[in-house]
TIVO-2410 file (N, C-alpha, C; in nm, 3 decimals):
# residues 145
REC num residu      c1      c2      c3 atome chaine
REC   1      X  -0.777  -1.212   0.912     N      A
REC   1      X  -0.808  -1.088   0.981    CA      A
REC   1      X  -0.931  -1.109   1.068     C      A
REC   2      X  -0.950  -1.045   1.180     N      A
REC   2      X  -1.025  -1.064   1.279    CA      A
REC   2      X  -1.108  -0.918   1.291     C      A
REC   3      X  -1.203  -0.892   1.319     N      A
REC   3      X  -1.320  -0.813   1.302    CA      A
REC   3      X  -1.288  -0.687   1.421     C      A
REC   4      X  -1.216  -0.743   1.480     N      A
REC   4      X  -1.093  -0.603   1.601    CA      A
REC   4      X  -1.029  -0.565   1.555     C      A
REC   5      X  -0.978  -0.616   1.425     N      A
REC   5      X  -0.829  -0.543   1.362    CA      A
REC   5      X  -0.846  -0.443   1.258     C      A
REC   6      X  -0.766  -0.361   1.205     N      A
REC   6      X  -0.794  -0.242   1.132    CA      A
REC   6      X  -0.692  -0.255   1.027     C      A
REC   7      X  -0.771  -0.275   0.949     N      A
REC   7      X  -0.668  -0.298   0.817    CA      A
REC   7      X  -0.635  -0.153   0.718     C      A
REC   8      X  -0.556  -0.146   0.691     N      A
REC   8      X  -0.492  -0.046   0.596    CA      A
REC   8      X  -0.422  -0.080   0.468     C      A
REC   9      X  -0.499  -0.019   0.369     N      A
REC   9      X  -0.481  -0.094   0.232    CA      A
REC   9      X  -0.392   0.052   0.172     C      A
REC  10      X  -0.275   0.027   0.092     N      A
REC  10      X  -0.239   0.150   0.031    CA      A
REC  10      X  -0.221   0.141  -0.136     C      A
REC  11      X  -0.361   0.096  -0.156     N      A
REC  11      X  -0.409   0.159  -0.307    CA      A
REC  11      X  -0.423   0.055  -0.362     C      A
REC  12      X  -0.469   0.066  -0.507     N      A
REC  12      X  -0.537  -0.021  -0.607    CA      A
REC  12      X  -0.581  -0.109  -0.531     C      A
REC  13      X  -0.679  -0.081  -0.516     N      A
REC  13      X  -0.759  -0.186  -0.411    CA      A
REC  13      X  -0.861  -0.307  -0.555     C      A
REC  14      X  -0.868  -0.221  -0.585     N      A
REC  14      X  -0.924  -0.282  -0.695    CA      A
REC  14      X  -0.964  -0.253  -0.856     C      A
REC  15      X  -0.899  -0.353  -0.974     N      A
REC  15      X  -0.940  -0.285  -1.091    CA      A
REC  15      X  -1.100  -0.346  -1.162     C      A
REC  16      X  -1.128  -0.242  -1.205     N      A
REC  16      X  -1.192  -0.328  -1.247    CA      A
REC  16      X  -1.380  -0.216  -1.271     C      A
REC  17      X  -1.479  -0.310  -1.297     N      A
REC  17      X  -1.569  -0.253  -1.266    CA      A
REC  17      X  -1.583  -0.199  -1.125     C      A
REC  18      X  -1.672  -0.041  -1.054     N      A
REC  18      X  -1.681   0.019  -0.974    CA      A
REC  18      X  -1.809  -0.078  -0.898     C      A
REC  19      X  -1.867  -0.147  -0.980     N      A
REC  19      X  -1.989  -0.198  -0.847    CA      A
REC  19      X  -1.957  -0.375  -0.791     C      A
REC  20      X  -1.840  -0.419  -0.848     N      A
REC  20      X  -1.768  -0.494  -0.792    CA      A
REC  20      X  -1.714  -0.449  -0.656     C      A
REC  21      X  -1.678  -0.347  -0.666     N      A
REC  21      X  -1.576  -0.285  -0.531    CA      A
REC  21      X  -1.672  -0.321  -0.429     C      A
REC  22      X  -1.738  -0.245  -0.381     N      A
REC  22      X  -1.795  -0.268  -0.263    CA      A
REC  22      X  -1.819  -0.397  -0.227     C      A
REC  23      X  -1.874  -0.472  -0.306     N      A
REC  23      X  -1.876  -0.643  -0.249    CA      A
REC  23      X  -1.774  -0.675  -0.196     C      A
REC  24      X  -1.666  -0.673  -0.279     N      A
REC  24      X  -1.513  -0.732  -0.237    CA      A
REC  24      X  -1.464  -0.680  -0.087     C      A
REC  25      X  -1.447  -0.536  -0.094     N      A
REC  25      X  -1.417  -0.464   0.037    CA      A
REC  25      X  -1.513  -0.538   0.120     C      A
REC  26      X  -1.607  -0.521   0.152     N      A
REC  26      X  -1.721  -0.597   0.251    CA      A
REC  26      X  -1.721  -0.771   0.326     C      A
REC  27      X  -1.587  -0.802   0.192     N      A
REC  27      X  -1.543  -0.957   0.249    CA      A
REC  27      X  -1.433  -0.960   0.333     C      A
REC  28      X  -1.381  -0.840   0.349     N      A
REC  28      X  -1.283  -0.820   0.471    CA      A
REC  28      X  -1.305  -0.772   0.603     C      A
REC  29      X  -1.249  -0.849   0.707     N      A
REC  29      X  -1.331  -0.848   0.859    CA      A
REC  29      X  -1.198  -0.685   0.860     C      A
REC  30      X  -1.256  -0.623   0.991     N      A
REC  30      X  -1.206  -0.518   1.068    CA      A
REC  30      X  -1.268  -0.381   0.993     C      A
REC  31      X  -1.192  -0.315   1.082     N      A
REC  31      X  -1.219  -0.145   0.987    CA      A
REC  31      X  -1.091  -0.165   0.913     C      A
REC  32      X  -1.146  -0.072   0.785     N      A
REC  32      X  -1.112  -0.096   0.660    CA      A
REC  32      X  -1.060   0.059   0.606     C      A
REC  33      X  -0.910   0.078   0.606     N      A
REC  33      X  -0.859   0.247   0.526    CA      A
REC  33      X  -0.804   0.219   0.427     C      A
REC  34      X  -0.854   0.296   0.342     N      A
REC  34      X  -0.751   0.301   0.191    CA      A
REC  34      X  -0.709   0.422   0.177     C      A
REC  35      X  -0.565   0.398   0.138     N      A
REC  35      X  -0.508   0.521   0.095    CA      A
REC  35      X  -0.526   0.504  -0.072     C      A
REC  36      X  -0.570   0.564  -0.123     N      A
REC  36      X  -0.598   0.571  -0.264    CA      A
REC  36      X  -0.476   0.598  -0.332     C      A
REC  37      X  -0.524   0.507  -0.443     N      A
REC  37      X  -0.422   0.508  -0.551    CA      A
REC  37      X  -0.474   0.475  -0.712     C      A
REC  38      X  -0.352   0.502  -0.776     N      A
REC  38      X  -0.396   0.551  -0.922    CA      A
REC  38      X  -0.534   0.493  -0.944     C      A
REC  39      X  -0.529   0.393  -0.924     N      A
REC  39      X  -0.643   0.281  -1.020    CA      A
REC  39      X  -0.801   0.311  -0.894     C      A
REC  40      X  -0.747   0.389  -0.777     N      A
REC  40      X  -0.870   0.399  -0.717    CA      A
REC  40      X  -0.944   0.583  -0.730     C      A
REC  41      X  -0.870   0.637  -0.795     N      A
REC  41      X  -0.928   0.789  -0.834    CA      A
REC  41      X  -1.081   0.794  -0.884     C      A
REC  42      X  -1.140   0.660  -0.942     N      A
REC  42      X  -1.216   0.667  -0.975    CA      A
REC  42      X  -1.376   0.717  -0.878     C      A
REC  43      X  -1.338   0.659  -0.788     N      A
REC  43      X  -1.412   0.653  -0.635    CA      A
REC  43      X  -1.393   0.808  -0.564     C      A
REC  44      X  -1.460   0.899  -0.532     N      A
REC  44      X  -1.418   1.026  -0.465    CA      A
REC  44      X  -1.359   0.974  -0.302     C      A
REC  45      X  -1.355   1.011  -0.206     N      A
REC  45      X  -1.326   0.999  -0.077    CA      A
REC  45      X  -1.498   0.916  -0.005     C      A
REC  46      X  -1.602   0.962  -0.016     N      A
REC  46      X  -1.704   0.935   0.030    CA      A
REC  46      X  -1.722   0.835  -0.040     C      A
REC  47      X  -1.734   0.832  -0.199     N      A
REC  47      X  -1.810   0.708  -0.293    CA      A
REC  47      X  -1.739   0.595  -0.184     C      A
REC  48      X  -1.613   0.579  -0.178     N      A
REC  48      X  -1.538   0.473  -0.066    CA      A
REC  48      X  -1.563   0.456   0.046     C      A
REC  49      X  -1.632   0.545   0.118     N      A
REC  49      X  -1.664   0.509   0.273    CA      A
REC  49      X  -1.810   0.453   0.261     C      A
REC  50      X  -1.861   0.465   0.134     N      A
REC  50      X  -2.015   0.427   0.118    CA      A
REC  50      X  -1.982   0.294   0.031     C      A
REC  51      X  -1.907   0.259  -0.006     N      A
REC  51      X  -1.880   0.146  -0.060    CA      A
REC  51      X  -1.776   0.031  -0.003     C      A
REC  52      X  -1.734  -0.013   0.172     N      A
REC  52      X  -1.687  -0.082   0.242    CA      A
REC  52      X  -1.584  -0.020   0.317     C      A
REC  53      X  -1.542   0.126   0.310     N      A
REC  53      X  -1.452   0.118   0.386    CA      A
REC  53      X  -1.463   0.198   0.465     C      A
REC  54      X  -1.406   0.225   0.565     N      A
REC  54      X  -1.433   0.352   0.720    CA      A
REC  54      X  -1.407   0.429   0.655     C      A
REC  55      X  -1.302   0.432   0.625     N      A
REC  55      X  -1.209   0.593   0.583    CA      A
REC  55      X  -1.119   0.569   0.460     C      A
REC  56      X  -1.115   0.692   0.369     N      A
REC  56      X  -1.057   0.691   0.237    CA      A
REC  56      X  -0.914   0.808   0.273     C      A
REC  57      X  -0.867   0.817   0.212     N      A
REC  57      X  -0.804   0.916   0.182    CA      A
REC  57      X  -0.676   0.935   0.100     C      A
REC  58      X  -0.597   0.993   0.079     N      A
REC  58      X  -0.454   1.031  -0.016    CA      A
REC  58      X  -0.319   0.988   0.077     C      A
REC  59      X  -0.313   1.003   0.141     N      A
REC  59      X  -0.185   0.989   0.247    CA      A
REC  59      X  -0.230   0.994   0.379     C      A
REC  60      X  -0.195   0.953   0.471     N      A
REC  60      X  -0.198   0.926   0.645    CA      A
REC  60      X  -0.112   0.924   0.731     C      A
REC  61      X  -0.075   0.947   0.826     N      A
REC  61      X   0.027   0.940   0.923    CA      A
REC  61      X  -0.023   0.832   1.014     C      A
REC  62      X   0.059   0.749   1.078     N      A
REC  62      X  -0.016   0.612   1.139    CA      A
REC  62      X   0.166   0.562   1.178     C      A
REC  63      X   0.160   0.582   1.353     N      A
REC  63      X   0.300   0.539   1.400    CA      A
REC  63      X   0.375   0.572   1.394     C      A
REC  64      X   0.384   0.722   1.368     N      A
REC  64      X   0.529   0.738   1.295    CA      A
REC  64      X   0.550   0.747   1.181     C      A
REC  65      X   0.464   0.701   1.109     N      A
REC  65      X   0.521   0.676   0.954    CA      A
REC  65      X   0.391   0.716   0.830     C      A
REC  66      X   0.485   0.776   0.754     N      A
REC  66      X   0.396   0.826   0.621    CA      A
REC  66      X   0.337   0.746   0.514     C      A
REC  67      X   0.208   0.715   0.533     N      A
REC  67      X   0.149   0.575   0.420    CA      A
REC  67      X   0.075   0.666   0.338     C      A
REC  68      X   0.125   0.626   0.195     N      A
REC  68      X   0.114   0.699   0.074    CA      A
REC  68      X   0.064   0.557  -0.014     C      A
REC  69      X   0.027   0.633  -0.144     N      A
REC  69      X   0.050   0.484  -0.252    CA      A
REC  69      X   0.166   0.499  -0.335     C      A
REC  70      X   0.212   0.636  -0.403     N      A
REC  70      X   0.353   0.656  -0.442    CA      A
REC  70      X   0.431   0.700  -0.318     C      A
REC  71      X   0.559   0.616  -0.403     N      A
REC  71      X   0.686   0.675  -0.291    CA      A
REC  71      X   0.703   0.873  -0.251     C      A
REC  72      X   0.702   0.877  -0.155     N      A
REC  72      X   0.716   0.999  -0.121    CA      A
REC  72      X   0.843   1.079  -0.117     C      A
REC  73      X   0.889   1.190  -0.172     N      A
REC  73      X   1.008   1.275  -0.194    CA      A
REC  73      X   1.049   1.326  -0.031     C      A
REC  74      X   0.936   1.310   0.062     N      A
REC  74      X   0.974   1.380   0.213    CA      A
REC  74      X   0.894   1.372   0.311     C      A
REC  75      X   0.952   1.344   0.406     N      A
REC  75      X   0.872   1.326   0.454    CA      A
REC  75      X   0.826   1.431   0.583     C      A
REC  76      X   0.673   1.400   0.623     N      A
REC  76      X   0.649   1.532   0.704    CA      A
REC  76      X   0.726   1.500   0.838     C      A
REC  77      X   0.680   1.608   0.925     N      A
REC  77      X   0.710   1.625   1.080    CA      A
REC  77      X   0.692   1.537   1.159     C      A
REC  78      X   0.809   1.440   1.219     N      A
REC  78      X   0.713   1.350   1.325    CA      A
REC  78      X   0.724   1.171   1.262     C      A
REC  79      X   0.773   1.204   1.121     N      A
REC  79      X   0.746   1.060   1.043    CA      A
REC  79      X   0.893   1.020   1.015     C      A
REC  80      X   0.936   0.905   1.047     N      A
REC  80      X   1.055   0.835   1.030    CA      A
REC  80      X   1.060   0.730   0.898     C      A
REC  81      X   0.957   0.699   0.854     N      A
REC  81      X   0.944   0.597   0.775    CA      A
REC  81      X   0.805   0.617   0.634     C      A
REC  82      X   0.840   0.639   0.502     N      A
REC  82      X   0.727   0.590   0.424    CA      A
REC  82      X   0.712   0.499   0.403     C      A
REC  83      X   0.608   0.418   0.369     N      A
REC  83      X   0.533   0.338   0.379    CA      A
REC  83      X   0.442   0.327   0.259     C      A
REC  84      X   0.483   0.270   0.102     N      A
REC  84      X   0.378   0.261   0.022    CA      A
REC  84      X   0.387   0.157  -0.059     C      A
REC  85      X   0.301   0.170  -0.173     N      A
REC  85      X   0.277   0.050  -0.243    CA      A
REC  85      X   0.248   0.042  -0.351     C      A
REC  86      X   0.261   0.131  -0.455     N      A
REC  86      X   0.254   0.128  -0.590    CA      A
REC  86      X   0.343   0.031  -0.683     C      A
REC  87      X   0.448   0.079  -0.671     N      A
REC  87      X   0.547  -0.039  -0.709    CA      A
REC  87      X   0.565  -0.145  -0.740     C      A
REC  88      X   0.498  -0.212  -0.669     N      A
REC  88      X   0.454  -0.352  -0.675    CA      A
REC  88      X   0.624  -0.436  -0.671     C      A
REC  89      X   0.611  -0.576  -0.718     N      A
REC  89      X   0.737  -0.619  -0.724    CA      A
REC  89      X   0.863  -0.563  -0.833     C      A
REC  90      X   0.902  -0.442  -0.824     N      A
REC  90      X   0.976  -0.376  -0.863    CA      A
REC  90      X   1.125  -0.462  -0.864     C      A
REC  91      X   1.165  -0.495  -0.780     N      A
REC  91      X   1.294  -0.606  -0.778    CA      A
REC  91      X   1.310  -0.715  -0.858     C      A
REC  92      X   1.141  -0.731  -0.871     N      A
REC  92      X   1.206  -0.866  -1.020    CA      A
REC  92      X   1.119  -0.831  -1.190     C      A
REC  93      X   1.152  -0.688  -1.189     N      A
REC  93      X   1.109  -0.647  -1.302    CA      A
REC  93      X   0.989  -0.610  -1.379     C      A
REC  94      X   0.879  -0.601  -1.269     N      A
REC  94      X   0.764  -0.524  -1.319    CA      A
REC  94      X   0.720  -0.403  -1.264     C      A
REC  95      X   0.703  -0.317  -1.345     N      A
REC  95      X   0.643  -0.197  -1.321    CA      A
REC  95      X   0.563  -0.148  -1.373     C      A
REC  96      X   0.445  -0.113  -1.312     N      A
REC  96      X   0.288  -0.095  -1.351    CA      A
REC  96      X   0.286   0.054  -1.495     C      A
REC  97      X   0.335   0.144  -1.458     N      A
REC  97      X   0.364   0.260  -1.483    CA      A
REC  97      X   0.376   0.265  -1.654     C      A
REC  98      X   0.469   0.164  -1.723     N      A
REC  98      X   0.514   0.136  -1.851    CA      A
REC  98      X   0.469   0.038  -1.947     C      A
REC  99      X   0.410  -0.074  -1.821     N      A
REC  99      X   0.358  -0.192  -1.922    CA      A
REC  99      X   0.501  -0.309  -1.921     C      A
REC 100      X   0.619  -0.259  -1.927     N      A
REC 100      X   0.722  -0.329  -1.998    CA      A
REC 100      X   0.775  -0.404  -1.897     C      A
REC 101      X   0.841  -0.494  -1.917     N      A
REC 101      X   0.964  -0.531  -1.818    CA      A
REC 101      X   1.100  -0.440  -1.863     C      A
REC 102      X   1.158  -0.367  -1.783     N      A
REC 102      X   1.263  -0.296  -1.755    CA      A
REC 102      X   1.374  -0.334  -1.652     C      A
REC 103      X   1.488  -0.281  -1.686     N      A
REC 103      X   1.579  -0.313  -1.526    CA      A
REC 103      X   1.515  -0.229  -1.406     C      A
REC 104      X   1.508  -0.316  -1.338     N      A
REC 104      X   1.481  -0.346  -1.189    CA      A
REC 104      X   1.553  -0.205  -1.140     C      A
REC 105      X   1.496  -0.118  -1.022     N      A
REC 105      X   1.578  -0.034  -0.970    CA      A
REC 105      X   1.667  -0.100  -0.848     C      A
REC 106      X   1.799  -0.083  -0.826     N      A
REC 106      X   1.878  -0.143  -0.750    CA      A
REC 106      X   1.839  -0.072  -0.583     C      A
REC 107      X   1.804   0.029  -0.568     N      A
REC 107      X   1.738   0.085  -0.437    CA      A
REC 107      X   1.601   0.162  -0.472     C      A
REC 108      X   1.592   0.169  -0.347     N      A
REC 108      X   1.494   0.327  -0.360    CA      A
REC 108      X   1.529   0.392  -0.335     C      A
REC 109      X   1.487   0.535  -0.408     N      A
REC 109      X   1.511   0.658  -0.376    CA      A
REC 109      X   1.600   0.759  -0.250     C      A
REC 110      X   1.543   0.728  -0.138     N      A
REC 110      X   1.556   0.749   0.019    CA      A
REC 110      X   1.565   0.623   0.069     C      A
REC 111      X   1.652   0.621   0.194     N      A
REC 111      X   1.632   0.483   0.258    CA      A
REC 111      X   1.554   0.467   0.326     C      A
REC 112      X   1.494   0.577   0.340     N      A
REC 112      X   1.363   0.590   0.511    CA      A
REC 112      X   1.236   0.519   0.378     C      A
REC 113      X   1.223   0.515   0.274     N      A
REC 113      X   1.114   0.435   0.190    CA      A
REC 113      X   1.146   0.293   0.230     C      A
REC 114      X   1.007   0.267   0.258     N      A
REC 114      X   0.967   0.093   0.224    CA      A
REC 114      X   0.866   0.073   0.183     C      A
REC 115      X   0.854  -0.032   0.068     N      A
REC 115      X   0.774  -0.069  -0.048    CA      A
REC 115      X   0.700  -0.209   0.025     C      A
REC 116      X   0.568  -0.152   0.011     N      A
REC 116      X   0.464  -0.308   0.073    CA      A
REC 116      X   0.420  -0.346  -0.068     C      A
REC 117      X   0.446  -0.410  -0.075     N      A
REC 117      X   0.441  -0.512  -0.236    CA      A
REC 117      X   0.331  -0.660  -0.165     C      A
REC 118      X   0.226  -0.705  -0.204     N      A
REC 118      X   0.176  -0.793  -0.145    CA      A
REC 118      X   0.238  -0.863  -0.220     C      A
REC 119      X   0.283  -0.907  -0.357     N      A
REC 119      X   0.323  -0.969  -0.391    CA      A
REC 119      X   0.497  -1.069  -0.311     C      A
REC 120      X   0.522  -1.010  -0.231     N      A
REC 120      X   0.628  -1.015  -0.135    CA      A
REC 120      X   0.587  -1.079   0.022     C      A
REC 121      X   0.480  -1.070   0.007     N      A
REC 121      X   0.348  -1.162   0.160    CA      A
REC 121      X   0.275  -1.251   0.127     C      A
REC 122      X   0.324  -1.239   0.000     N      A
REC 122      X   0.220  -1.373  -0.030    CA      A
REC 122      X   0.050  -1.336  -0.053     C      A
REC 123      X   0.067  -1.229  -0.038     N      A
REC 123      X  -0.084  -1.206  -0.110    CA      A
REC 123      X  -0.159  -1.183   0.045     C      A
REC 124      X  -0.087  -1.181   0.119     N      A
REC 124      X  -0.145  -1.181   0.242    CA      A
REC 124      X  -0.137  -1.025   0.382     C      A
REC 125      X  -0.242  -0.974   0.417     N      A
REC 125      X  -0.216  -0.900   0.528    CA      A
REC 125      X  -0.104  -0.905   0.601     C      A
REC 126      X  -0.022  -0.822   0.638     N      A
REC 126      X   0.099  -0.823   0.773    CA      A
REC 126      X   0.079  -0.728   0.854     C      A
REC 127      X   0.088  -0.749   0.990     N      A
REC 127      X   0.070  -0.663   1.144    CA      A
REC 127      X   0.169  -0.596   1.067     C      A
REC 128      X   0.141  -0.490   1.124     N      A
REC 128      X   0.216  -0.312   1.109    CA      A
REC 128      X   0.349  -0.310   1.175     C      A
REC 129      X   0.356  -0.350   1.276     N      A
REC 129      X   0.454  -0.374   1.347    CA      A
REC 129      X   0.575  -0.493   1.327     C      A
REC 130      X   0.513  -0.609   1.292     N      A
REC 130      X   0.592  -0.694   1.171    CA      A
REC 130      X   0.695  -0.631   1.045     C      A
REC 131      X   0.599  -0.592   0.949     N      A
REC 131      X   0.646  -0.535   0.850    CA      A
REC 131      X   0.768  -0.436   0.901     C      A
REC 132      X   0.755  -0.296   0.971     N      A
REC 132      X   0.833  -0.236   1.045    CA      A
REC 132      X   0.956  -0.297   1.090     C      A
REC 133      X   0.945  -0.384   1.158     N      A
REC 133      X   1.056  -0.449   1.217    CA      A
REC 133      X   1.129  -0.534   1.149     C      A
REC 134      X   1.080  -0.580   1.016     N      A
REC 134      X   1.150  -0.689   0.940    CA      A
REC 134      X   1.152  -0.659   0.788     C      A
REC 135      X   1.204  -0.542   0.770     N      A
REC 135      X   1.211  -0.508   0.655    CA      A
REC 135      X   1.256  -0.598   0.527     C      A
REC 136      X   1.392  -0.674   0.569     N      A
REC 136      X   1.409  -0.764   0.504    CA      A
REC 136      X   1.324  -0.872   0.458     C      A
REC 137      X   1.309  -0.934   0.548     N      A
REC 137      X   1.160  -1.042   0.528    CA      A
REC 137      X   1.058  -1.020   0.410     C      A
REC 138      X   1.023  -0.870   0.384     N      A
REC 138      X   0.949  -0.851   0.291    CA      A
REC 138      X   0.999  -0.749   0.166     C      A
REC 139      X   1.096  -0.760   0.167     N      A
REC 139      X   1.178  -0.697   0.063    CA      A
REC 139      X   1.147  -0.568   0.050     C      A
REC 140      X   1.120  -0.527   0.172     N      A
REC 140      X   1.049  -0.374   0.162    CA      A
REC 140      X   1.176  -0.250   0.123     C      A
REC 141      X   1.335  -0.306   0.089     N      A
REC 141      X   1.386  -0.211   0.115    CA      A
REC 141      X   1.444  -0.279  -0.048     C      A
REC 142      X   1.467  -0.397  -0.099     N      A
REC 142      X   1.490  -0.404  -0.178    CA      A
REC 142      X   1.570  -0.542  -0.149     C      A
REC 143      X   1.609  -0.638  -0.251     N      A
REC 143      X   1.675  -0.766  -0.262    CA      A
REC 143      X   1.793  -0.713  -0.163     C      A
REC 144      X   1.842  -0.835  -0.111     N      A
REC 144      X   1.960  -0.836  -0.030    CA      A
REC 144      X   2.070  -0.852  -0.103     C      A
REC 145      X   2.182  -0.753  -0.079     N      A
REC 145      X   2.276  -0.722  -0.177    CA      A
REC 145      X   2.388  -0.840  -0.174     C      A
***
């Protein structure tokens, strides 16, 4: 990431102790949004903008599309696509939610959902516009049938 680019994180940014956070966030170049999620409630909206990132918040609109950290039931006015990330690698049997390994859900919910799983990037950032366009590539819609 390059110090022009604007990264958008959608949740659990980090577990763990709260005065870890800010260091970590601070090792990432660009402006920095989190959409908060479970494991980040701990942090109010401000504690997060005072601790590495521009902007905090619950959900966002960005392109078109609704970035949440849980999958969303609907989407608003204007938005063609959710966009979240709780889930994690859900396709090969983990889900944060239970602890357990369970069967895998065979879709999601809606088809307009896509699941950013870093675990599916390799642990790595993807342009917005990438991801979007190559759903497959990152299993954002689910294993290929």
């Amino acid at each position: 990431m390059r110090p022009e680019d604007t990264v958008i994180h959608l949740g659990d940014f980090a577990i763990g102790k709260k005065e870890h956070i800010g260091p970590q966030a601070k090792l990432l170049n660009g402006t920095k949004i989190l959409i908060r999620g479970n494991h980040d409630k701990h942090g109010s909206l401000s504690w997060w903008a005072d601790n590495g990132f521009q902007f905090a918040c619950d959900a966002m609109v960005f392109r078109g599309c609704w970035l949440t950290h849980y999958p969303a039931s609907a989407l608003p006015r204007g938005c063609d696509l959710n966009i979240f990330g709780h889930l994690h690698n859900i396709w090969h049997g983990f889900h944060p939610d239970n602890g357990n390994k369970k069967e895998s859900p065979k879709a999601l919910q809606f088809p307009w959902q896509r699941l950013f799983a870093v675990e599916y990037t390799d642990y790595r950032p993807i342009e917005f516009n990438e991801f979007v366009s190559h759903p497959d590539k990152y299993q954002s819609r689910g294993p290929k049938a």
